[in-house]
N, C-alpha and C positions, 0 to 999 in steps of 0.2 A: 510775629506777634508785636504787636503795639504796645509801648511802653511808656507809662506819662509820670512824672512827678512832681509831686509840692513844690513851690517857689521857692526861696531861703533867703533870707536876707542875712548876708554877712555884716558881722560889726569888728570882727579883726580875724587873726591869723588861727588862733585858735579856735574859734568857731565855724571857721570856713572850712578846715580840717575837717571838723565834728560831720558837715554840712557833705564832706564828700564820700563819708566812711558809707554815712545813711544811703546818698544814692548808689553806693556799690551794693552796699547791702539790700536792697529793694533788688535791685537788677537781679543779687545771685537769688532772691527766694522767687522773682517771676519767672526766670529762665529753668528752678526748680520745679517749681508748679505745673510749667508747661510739659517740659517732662516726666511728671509724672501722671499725669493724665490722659501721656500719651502713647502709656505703658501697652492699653489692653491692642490697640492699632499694631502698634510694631509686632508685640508678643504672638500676636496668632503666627506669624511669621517665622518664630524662634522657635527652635527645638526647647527651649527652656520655659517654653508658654504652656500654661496647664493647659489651656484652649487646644492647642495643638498635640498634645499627648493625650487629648483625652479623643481628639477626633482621631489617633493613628491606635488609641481601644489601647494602650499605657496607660493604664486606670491608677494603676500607684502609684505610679511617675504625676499623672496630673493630679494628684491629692496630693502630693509632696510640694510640686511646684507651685499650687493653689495654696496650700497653708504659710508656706512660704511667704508667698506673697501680701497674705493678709495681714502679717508682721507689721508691714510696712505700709500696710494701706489705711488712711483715714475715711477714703470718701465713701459714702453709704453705698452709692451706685455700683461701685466698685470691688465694695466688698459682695452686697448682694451676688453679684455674674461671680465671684469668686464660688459663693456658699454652693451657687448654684451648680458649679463643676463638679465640686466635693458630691454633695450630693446623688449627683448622679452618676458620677464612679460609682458611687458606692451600691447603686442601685445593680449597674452593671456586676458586680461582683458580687451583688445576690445578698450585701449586709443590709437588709433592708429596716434597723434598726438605726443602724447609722446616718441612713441615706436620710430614715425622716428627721432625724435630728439636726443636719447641717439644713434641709428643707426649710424647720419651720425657723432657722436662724436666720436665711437668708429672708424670708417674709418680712421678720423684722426691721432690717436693713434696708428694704425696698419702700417700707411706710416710712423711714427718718429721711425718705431726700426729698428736699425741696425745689431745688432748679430744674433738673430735669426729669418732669415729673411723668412724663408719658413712656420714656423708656422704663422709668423704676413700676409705672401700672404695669407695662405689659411683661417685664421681670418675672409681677406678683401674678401674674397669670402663668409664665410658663414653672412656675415653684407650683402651684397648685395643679396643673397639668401631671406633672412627677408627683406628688402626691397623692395623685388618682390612679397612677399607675403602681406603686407602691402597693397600695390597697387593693388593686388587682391581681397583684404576686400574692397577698395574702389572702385568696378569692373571698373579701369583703365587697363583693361588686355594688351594696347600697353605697359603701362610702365612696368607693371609687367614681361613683355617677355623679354624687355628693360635689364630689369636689372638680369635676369635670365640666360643670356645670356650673362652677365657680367662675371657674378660667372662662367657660362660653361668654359669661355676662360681661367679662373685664371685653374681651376682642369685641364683640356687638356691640359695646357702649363707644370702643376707637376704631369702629368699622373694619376688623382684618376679618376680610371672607372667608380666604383661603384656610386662615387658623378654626375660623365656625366650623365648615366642614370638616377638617380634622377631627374635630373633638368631637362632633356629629358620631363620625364612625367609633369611637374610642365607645360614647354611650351604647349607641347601639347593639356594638359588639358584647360590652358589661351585663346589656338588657339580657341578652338569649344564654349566657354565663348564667346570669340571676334566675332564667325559666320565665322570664317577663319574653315571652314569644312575640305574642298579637304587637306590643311598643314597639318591642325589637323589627319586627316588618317595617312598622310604619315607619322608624326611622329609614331605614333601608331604602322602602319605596319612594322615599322624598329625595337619598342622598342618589338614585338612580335618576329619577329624574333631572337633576342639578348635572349628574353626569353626562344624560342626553343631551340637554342643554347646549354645556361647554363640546358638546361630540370628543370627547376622550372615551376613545375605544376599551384602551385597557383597564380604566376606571369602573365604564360600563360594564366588561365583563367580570370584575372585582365585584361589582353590587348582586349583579345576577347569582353569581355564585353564594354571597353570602346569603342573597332571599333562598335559594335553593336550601341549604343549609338550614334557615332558622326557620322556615315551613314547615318540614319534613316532618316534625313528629306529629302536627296536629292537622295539617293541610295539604297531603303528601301530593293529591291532586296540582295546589298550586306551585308545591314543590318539581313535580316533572315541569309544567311548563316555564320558568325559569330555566331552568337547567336545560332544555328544547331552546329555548330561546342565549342562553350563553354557548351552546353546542353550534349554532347556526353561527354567532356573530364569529367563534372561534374559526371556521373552516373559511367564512369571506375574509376575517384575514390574511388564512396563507399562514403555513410553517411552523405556526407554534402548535405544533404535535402535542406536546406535554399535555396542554392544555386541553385539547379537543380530547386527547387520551380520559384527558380527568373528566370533563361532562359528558360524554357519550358512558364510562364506568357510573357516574351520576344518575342517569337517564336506566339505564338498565334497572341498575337496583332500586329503581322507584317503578319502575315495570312488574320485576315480578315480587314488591312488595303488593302490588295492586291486583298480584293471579294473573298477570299480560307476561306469561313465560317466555312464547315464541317471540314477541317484539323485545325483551331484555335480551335474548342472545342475541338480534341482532345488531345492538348498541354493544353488547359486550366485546361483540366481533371486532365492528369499528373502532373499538379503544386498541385493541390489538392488534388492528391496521395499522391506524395511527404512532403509536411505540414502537413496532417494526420499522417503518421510514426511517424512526431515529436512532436505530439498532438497540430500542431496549424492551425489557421484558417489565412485566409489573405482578408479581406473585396476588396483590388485589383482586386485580382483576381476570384473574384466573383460576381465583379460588370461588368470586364470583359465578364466572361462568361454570365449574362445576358443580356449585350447588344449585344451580337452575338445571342443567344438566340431569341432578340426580331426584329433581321435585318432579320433572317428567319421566322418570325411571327409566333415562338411559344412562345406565350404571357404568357402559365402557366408555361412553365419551367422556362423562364425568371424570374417572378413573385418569383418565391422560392429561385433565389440565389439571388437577389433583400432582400427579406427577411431576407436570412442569414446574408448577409454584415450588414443589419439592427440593428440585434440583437447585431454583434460584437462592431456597432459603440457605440451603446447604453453602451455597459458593458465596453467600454474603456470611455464613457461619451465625446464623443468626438460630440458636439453642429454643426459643422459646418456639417462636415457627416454623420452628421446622418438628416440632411435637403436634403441635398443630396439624401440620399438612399429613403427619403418619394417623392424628383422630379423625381427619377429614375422608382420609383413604380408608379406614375402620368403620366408620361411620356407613360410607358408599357399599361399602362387602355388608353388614351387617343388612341394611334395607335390600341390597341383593338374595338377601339369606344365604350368604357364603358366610357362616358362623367361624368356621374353622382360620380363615384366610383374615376375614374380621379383628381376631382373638390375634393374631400374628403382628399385624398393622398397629393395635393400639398398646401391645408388648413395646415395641418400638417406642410408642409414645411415652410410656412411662419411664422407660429406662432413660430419654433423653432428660425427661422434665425430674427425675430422679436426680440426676449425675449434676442439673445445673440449676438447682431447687427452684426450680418453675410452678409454683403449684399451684397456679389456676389453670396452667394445662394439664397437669397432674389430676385434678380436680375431675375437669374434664374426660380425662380420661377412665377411671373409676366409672364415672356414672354409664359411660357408656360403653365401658366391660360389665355393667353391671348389666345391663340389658341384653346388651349377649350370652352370658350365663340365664337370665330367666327365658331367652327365648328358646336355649339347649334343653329347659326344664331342669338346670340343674340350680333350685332355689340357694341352696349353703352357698354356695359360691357366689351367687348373685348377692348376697344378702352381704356378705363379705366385704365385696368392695363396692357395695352405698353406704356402708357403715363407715369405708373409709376415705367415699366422697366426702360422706358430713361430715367427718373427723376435717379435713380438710376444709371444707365450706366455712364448717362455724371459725376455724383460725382466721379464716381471708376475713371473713365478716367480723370476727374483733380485732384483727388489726386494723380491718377501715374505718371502724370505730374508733379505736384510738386516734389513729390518724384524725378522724374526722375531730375530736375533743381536744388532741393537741393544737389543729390548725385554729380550732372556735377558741384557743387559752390563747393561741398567739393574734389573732384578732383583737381580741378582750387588751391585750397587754399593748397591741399597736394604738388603739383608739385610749385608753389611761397614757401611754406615754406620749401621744398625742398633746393630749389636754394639760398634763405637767410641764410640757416642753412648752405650748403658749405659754404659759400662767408665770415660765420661772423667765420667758422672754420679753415677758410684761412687767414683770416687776423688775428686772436689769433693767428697761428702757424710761422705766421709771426714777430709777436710780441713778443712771446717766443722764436724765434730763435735769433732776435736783443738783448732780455734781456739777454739769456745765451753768446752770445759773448761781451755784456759788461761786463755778472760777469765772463766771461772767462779771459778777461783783468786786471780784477780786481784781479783775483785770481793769475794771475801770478806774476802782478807789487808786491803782498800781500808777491807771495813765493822768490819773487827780493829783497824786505825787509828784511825777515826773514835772507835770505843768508847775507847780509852786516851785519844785527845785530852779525850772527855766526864770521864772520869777525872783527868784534869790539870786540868781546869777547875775539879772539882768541886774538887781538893784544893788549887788556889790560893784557892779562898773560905775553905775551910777554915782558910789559914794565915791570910790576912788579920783573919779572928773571932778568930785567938790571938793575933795582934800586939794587936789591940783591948783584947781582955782584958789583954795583959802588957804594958801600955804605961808602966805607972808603975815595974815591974822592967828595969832594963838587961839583967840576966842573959835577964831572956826572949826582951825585943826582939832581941838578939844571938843569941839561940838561932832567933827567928823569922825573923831575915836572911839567916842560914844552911842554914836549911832551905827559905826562898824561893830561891836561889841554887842549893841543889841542885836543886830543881823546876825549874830556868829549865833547868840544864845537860841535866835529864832529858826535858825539851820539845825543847829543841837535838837531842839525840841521838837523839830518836823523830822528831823534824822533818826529820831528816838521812835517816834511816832509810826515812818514806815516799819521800822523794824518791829514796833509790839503789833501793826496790823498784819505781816509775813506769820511770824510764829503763830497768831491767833488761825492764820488763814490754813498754816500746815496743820496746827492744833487740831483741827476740824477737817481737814482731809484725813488725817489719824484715826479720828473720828468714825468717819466715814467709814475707812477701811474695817475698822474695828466691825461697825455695826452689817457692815455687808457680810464680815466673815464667819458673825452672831447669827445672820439669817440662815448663809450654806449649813451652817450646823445645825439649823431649827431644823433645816429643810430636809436633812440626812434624816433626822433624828425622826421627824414623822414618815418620809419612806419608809424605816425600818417599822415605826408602829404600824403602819399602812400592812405590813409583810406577816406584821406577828399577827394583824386581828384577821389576813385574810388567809392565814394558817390556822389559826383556831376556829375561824367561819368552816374550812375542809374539815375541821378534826371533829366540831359538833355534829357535819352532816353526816357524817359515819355512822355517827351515834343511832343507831334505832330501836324505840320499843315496840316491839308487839307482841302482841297479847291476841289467841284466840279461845274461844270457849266451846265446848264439847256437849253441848246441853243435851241433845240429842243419842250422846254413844250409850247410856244407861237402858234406852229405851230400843235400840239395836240389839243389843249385848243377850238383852232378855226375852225380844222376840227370836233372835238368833234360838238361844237356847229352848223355848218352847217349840220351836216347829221341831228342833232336835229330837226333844222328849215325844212330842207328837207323833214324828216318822215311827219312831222307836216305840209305841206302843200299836202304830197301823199295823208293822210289819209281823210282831209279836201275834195279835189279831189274826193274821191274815194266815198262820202259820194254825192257828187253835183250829180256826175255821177249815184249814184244809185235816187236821185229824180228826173232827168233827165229821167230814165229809167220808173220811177210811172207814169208819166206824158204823158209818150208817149203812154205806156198801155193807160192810161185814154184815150188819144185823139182817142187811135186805138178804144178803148171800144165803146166811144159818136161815130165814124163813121161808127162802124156795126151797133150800133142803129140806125141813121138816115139811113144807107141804108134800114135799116127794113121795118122805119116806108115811108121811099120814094116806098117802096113795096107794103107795105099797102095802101098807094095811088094811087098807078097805078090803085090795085087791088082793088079800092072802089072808083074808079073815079065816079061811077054813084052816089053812097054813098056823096062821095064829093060837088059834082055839087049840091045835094039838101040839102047840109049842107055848104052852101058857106060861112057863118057867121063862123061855127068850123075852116072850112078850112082855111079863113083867119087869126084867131088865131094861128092857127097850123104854117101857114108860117110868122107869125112876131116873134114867138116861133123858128124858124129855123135860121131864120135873126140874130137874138141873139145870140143862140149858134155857128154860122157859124163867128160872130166878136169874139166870146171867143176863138174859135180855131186860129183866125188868130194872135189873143193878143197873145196866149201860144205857136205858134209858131215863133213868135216876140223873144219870153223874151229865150228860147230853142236855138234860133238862135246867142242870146247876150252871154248863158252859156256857148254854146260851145265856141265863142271865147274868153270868161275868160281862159276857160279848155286850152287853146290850149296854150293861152300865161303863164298860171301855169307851164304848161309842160315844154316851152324853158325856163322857171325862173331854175325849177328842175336840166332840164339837163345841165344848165349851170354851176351850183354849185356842180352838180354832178361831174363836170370834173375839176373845179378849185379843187376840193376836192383830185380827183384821181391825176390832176398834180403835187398835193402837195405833196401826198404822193409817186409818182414815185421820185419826187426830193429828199425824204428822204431816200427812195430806194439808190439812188446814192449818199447821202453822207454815207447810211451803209456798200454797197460795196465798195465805196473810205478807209475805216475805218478798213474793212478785212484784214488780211498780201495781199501778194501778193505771189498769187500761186509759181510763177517762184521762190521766194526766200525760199516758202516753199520745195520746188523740190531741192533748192542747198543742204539746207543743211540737209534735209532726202531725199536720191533720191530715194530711194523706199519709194513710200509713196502715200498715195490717200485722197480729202476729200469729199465727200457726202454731199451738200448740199441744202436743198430744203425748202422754207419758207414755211407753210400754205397761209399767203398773200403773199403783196407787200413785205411787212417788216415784220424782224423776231426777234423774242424772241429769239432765237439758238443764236451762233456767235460762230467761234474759234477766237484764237489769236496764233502770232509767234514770238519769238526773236529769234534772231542769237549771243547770247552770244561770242564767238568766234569759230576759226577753226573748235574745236572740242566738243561746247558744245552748247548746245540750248534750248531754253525751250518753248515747245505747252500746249495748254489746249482747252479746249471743255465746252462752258459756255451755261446753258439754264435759261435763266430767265424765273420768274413771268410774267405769261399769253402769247401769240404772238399777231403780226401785231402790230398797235402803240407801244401800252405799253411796250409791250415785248419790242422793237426798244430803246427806251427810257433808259431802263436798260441796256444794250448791250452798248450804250455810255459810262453811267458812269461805267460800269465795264471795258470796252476797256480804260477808260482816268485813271483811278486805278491801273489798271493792267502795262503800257507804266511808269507810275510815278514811280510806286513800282522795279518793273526790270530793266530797263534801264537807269531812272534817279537816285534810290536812291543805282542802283547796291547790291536787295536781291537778290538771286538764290537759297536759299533753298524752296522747296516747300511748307510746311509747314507754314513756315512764310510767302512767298508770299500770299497764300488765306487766314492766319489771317490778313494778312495789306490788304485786298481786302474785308473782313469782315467791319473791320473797316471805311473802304471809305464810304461802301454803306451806313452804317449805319449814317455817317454826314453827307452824300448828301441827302439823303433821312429825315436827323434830326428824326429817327425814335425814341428817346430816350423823345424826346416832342409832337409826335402827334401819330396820332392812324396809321400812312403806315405801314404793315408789308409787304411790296414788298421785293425782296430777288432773288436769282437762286441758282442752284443748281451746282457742276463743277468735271471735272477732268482735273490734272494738270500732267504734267511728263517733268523732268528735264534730257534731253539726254546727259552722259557725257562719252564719244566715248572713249577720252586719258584714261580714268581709268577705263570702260566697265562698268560701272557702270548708271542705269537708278533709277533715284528717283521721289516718284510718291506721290500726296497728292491728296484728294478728299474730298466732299464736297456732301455726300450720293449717288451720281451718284459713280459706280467700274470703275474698266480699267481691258480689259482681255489680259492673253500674251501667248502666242503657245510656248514653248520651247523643244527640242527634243522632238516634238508631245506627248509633256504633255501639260494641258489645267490648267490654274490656273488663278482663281477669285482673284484679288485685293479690297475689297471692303474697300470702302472711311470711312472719322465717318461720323453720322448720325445724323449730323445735320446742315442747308442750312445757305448758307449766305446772314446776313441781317437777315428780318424774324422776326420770335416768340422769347420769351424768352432773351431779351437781359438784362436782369437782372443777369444774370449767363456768367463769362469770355470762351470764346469758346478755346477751344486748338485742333488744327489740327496733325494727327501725318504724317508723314514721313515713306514711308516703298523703300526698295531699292531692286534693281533685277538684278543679276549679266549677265550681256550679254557677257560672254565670248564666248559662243558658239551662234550661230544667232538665233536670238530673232524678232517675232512677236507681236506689240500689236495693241489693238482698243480701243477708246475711241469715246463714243458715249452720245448722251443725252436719253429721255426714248419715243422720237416721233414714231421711227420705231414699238419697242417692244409693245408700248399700240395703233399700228392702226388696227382698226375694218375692220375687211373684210376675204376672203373666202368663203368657201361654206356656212358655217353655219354662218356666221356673228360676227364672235368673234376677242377678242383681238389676237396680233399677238404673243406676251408672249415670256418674259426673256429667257427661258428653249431652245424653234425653232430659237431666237436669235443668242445665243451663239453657236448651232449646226449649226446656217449656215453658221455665220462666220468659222467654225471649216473647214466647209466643203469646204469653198473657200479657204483657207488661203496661200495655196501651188497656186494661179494664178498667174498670171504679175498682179502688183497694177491697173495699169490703166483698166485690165480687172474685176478685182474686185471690182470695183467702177460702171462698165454697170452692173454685173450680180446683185448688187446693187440695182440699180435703175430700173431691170427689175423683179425681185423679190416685189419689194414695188410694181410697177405697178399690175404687176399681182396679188397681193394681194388684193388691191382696187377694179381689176376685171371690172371697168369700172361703178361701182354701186355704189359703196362708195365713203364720200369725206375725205381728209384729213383732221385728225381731230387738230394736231400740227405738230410743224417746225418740220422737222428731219436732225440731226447733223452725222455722223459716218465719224473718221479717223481713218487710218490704217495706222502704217508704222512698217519697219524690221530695224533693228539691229544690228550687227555682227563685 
C-alpha cells in the first residue's frame, strides 16, 4: 500500500518533533486501516471467521464469531456480510424470528455504503433472497415470491444470470407451494429450456421432474410425458439408478391414475429393476405395484409386494408404515372377501398405530374394519368403529386447524415484525445520520480551533523575534510585553472558547442519548398498547349475541295437538261404528229367526189353534222382542247422528289444520330468494324444488353480494313437512344475519356462525333437541374466477372440461350430536377460469325408492345423470329433472323426502 503525506515545513526543534509524531501517526492508522479491511479475505481462512463456521454448519460458533466481530467493525459493507451470517444461522437453526431481524438490519447497512456500491446492491439482494426463504419456512409463499422478486430485479439490473435463474426456480417452486400451478409450469418450462440451452443434463432432468410434479394434479397427461421424457434422458445417462428408479415409480402411477394398469406395472417393474442393480428396495414403489395389482384383482400378487414393503418398513422400524402395510394387506383380503383374514391384518394395524399414537393410520384403520364388519352384516360393530374413525378424523382435522391458525398468527406476527423492524431501522438510520452531522460540525469547529491555536503559536514566535530585535529599546520591549500579554489573553479567550464549544457539543450528545432512550421507551410502551388492544380485539370477537325467534312453534304446537284430538275422535268413531255394525248383525240375526219361527207358524197353524195357550205365549214373546228391536233401532238412529256430527267436528279441524299450514306454506315460500333475482345474478342456473308435504325440511338461500359476487347454498334440515319448516326459518334468519348484516363471506365461517345460531336457538347445550341439517354452500366470485365452497356432509359436484369432480363437505351436520367438541368447517376453492358446471343438492332425489325393483335411487345413477344432462339449456334440465324423479316413482311410490337440486354454470 501507497502511502503519501503533507509536506511540513519546520521552523525549529520542537516543531519538527510535533512534525514526526504526526507522520508516525498517519503511518500507524494507514497500516491499521489496511488491516482491517482485510479482515473478511484472511478470515474465511481462520477457524475463527464466522464465514468459515458457518460454511462447516457451526451456526453458534458463526453467530458468536459474527457479533464479535461487529464490535469492532465500522464499515457498513462490512457489517452488512456480518448481519448477513447472523442471519442466516439463524435461519438454519430454524429461529426464523431472529433470522428476519438480523436480515432487515443488514439491508440497512448495505443502503449506508457509499464506495463500494455494487457489492453492497448485490448484498441487498442476497438479504432479500433469505428473506423469501424465511417466508417460505413460514409457507407465506405470496411474500416469499414478493421478495424473491426483489432480489431478481437487483441481479438483472447488474446482469448476474446465473443468480436470475436461481431465483427463477425459488419462484417457481413458491408458485405450485401457493397452488399457482399453470405460473408454476411456465416458469418451469422456460427454466427447462434455459437448461437445454446450456445442455446440463442434470439440470434438464431437475426441470422435467419438477414439470412432472406441478402437472400432475391438473394435467396428469402432461404430467406422464415429462416424466417419459426424464425416464428416457435418465437411462442414456447410465447408472444413476436412483433416478430412473424414481421416474419409471413416476410414470407408473400416472398410468394407472389414467385406468393404463398393465402399462403402470410395467414401469413399476422397471423401478424395481432399477434399485435391485443398486441393492436396494423402495417400500413406494411396492406398495404401488400392489395396489395396481389389487385394482386388477390379483389379490395374491398384490399380497407379496404388500409383504415386501412390510418387511422393509419393519427393518427401518418405521411404526407408522408399517400399520400402513398391515391396512394395505387388510384392505387386499377384504376386496378378496377373505373377511376373517381382513379383520386379522388390520388388528395388527391398530395395535401398531395404538402403541406409537399414529392416528391417521389409526383412522385408517377403523374406517376400514368398519367396512368389514358391514360387509359380515354385522351393523353394531360396524357402526362402532366409524364412530371411532370420526372420533378420530374430526381431532386430525382440528388439529390441522389449529395448526393451520397458528402457522396464519405466526405469518400475521412475521409480516408486523417485519414492518417494525424497517420503520425502527429507519428511524436509527435517521438518528445516525443527525448524530454524525452534528459530530461532523463538531469535528470541523474542533479542526477551526486547532488552525487558530497554530496561528497563536506561529504569532508567539513571531513576537518573541521582535523582543530579540528590540531588546536594546525599552520602548519596544514594552511595546513587546504588551502585545505578549494581549496574545496570552487572546489564547485565554480562544482556550475558554474551545472548552464551552466541547461541553455544549457533549451537552447535546447527552441530549441525544436522552432523547433516543425517550423514543425505545415510546417505542415499548406502544408495543405493549399494540398487545393490549389486539388482546381486547380476541376478547370482543368472543363476544356473540344471538338471538333467534320461534314465531312459528305456536302454530306447530297447535296443529300438533289438533290432528291429536282428531286421530282420537277417528278412532273413537271407528270403534262406535264397528258396535253399530254387531248390532245390526244382531237385529238382522233375531229377524231371520222370527221369520223362521212366523214359518213355523203358518206351517203348524193346526198345531197352533189346539195349542192356543203356547201360541199366545209365543205372541207376547214377539210383542217383546218386536219393542226391543224398535228400542235398538231408536238408539242406532241417535248414533248415527252422533257419527255424523263427529264427522263435520273432524272435518272442520281438519281444514283449520290444513289452512294453517298452507299459511305457513306461504310464509316459507315469501322466506325463499326470489327466483327472478336468483336468474340476475346466475343467469344460467335452475332450481328443482319439490316438498314431500305442504312444507319443507329443504330450503335454498341467495344473496347478491355485489356485481360480481354472490353467495347460494342448498339447506336440508332435521325431518320435513312442519318440523322440517320450523328449521328452514331459524336457518334462513342465521344465514340473512350472518351474510348480509354482519358482512361474512367466507364460506367457511358462514356455516360455522350458522352452527352456532342453531345450536342457541335451539339452546341445544341445556336440553336433550339434537335437531340440526345438513348444507352446501358456494361462494360465486366472477371478478377473480374463483368459486369457494363449504359443506356440511352433503358434496357439490362440478363438470369442468368434461372432467367430473366430487367436492365432498366435512362430516359433520349442523346443530346436532356432539356439541362438546368445537366444529371447524374447511374451505375448498375451484378455479373457473375456463366454464364451469356445478350442482348442489340435498340427499331426497339420491335415497327415493322406486323403479322396477323397488330400490333406492343411489349417489352413483345421481351423479351419472347429472353428468348426462349437463351440456342442456338449464331450464331444460330442470323438466328432464322432474321427469326423471316422476318416472322414478312410476306412479306406485310416494315420495319419501323434500327434494332440493341447483344447477348453475360459470365462466
Amino acid at each position: 500500500m501507497r502511502i503519501e503525506f503533507l509536506p511540513i515545513k519546520i521552523k525549529n526543534n520542537k516543531t519538527m518533533y510535533s512534525a514526526l509524531n504526526s507522520r508516525l501517526f498517519l503511518l500507524f492508522i494507514n497500516v491499521c486501516i489496511y488491516c482491517f479491511f482485510s479482515i473478511p479475505i484472511f478470515a474465511q481462512k481462520n477457524e475463527n471467521s464466522p464465514f468459515y463456521q458457518l460454511e462447516k454448519g457451526n451456526y453458534s460458533q458463526a453467530i458468536q464469531h459474527a457479533q464479535a466481530a461487529l464490535e469492532n467493525s465500522i464499515d457498513a459493507l462490512q457489517r452488512g456480510e456480518l448481519l448477513t451470517v447472523i442471519s442466516r444461522a439463524y435461519r438454519y437453526q430454524e429461529d426464523y424470528s431472529m433470522a428476519l431481524n438480523y436480515a432487515v438490519q443488514a439491508t440497512t447497512q448495505f443502503d449506508r455504503v457509499e464506495k463500494e456500491k455494487e457489492k453492497a446492491v448485490l448484498g441487498k439482494a442476497e438479504i432479500f433472497t433469505e428473506i423469501g426463504l424465511l417466508y417460505q419456512e413460514w409457507l407465506s409463499y405470496d411474500k416469499a415470491i414478493e421478495n424473491f422478486e426483489k432480489a431478481k430485479q437487483i441481479y438483472k439490473a447488474n446482469q448476474k444470470k446465473k443468480e436470475i435463474i436461481e431465483l427463477n426456480r425459488k419462484i417457481a417452486h413458491n408458485q405450485f407451494l401457493n397452488g399457482e400451478y399453470e405460473e408454476s409450469e411456465k416458469n418451469y418450462i422456460k427454466l427447462l429450456e434455459e437448461d437445454k440451452r446450456t445442455g446440463d443434463k442434470e439440470r434438464i432432468s431437475f426441470s422435467l421432474g419438477k414439470l412432472a410434479i406441478v402437472s400432475r394434479i391438473k394435467k396428469p397427461e402432461n404430467s406422464l410425458k415429462y416424466s417419459i421424457e426424464k425416464y428416457n434422458l435418465e437411462v442414456e445417462k447410465k447408472n444413476n439408478y436412483d433416478q430412473i428408479a424414481f421416474a419409471a415409480n413416476s410414470i407408473g402411477y400416472l398410468y394407472r391414475q389414467l385406468g393404463q394398469e398393465k402399462e403402470a406395472i410395467t414401469y413399476f417393474e422397471k423401478a424395481l429393476e432399477a434399485l435391485k442393480k443398486i441393492n436396494k428396495k423402495d417400500e413406494i414403489v411396492l406398495n404401488n405395484l400392489g395396489v395396481t395389482y389389487t385394482a386388477l384383482k390379483k389379490y395374491p400378487a398384490a399380497h407379496i409386494q404388500y409383504k415386501d414393503a412390510l418387511e422393509i418398513n419393519q427393518a427401518k422400524n418405521n411404526a407408522a408404515a408399517i400399520a400402513d402395510s398391515y391396512n394395505y394387506l387388510g384392505a387386499n383380503e377384504y376386496l378378496a372377501a377373505h373377511a376373517q383374514e381382513a379383520r386379522v391384518q388390520v388388528g395388527k394395524a391398530i395395535t401398531i398405530a395404538q402403541k406409537n399414537n399414529q392416528q391417521q393410520s389409526l383412522a385408517d384403520s377403523y374406517l376400514l374394519l368398519s367396512k368389514i364388519w358391514e360387509y359380515e352384516d354385522d351393523f353394531r360393530q360396524s357402526q362402532d368403529a366409524f364412530k371411532k374413525y370420526t372420533d378420530i378424523k374430526t381431532k386430525l382435522e382440528q388439529e390441522a386447524a389449529k395448526q393451520k391458525e397458528e402457522l396464519q398468527r405466526q405469518r400475521t406476527e412475521a409480516e408486523r415484525q417485519e414492518t417494525q423492524l424497517v420503520q425502527y431501522e429507519n428511524e436509527r438510520e435517521q438518528e445516525r445520520l443527525r448524530l454524525e452531522k452534528i459530530q461532523s460540525e463538531a469535528e470541523k469547529q474542533a479542526k477551526e480551533n486547532e488552525l487558530l491555536k497554530s496561528e497563536n503559536e506561529l504569532q508567539q514566535s513571531q513576537t518573541k523575534n521582535a523582543i530579540l530585535q528590540r531588546e536594546q529599546t525599552q520602548q519596544a520591549l514594552l511595546l513587546t510585553k504588551n502585545e505578549l500579554e494581549a496574545a496570552k489573553r487572546k489564547e485565554d479567550i480562544q482556550r475558554l472558547e474551545i472548552e464551552r464549544q466541547k461541553n455544549n457539543a457533549k451537552l447535546r450528545e447527552q441530549a441525544l442519548e436522552a432523547e433516543q432512550q425517550k423514543k425505545q421507551k415510546q417505542l415499548l410502551e406502544q408495543q405493549n398498547k399494540f398487545k393490549d388492544l389486539e388482546n381486547e380485539k380476541q376478547h370482543l370477537e368472543t363476544e356473540r349475541q344471538k338471538s333467534s325467534k320461534y314465531i312459528a312453534y305456536l302454530i306447530a304446537i297447535t296443529a300438533i295437538i289438533l290432528f291429536g284430538f282428531a286421530l282420537f275422535a277417528f278412532i273413537q268413531n271407528k270403534k262406535k261404528n264397528k258396535k253399530i255394525e254387531a248390532q245390526n248383525s244382531l237385529l238382522e240375526k233375531q229377524k231371520q229367526e222370527i221369520t223362521q219361527k212366523h214359518e213355523e207358524l203358518q206351517a203348524s197353524e193346526e198345531e197352533l189353534r189346539q195349542n192356543s195357550e203356547e201360541l199366545q205365549t209365543t205372541n207376547e214373546q214377539l210383542t217383546f222382542v218386536k219393542m226391543s228391536i224398535e228400542e235398538k233401532n231408536l238408539a242406532l238412529g241417535a248414533s248415527l247422528v252422533e257419527l255424523e256430527s263427529q264427522k263435520e267436528v273432524i272435518e272442520k279441524k281438519n281444514h283449520d289444520i290444513t289452512s294453517s299450514i298452507n299459511y305457513a306454506k306461504r310464509i316459507q315460500t315469501a322466506m325463499l330468494p326470489d327466483l327472478n333475482k336468483v336468474k340476475q345474478g346466475l343467469p344460467e342456473s335452475f332450481i328443482f324444488f319439490q316438498p314431500r308435504d305442504i312444507v319443507s325440511g329443504d330450503f335454498y338461500w341467495f344473496s347478491q353480494i355485489s356485481d360480481q359476487k354472490c353467495v347460494i347454498a342448498a339447506c336440508d334440515c332435521t325431518g320435513h313437512g312442519v318440523p322440517g319448516a320450523f328449521m328452514s326459518l331459524i336457518g334462513n334468519d342465521v344465514l340473512n344475519e350472518t351474510v348480509n348484516a354482519r358482512g361474512i363471506h367466507e364460506p367457511d365461517k358462514i356455516i360455522h356462525d350458522l352452527h352456532s345460531g342453531v345450536v342457541n336457538a335451539l339452546n341445544q347445550r341445556a336440553t336433550d333437541n339434537r335437531d340440526g341439517m345438513d348444507m352446501t354452500l358456494c361462494v360465486v366470485d366472477q371478478e377473480n374466477k374463483k368459486v369457494h365452497f363449504a359443506g356440511a356432509k352433503n358434496e357439490v359436484v362440478y363438470i369442468q372440461n368434461e372432467e367430473v369432480v366430487q367436492l365432498k363437505g366435512d362430516k359433520m351436520p349442523i346443530g346436532g350430536e356432539r356439541l362438546d367438541i368445537e366444529r371447524f368447517f374447511h374451505k375448498q376453492t375451484v378455479d373457473i377460469t375456463a366454464p364451469t358446471t356445478f350442482y348442489m343438492f340435498s340427499d331426497g332425489f339420491q335415497d327415493q325408492f322406486g323403479g322396477d325393483k323397488g330400490r333406492k335411487y343411489m349417489k352413483k345413477r345421481f351423479r351419472e345423470f347429472l353428468v348426462e344432462i349437463h351440456n342442456q339449456p338449464f331450464s331444460e334440465q330442470e323438466r328432464i329433472l322432474k321427469l326423471e324423479f316422476d318416472s322414478w316413482l312410476g306412479g306406485i311410490y310416494s315420495q319419501i323426502d323434500d327434494v332440493l337440486v341447483i344447477g348453475f354454470k360459470v365462466s
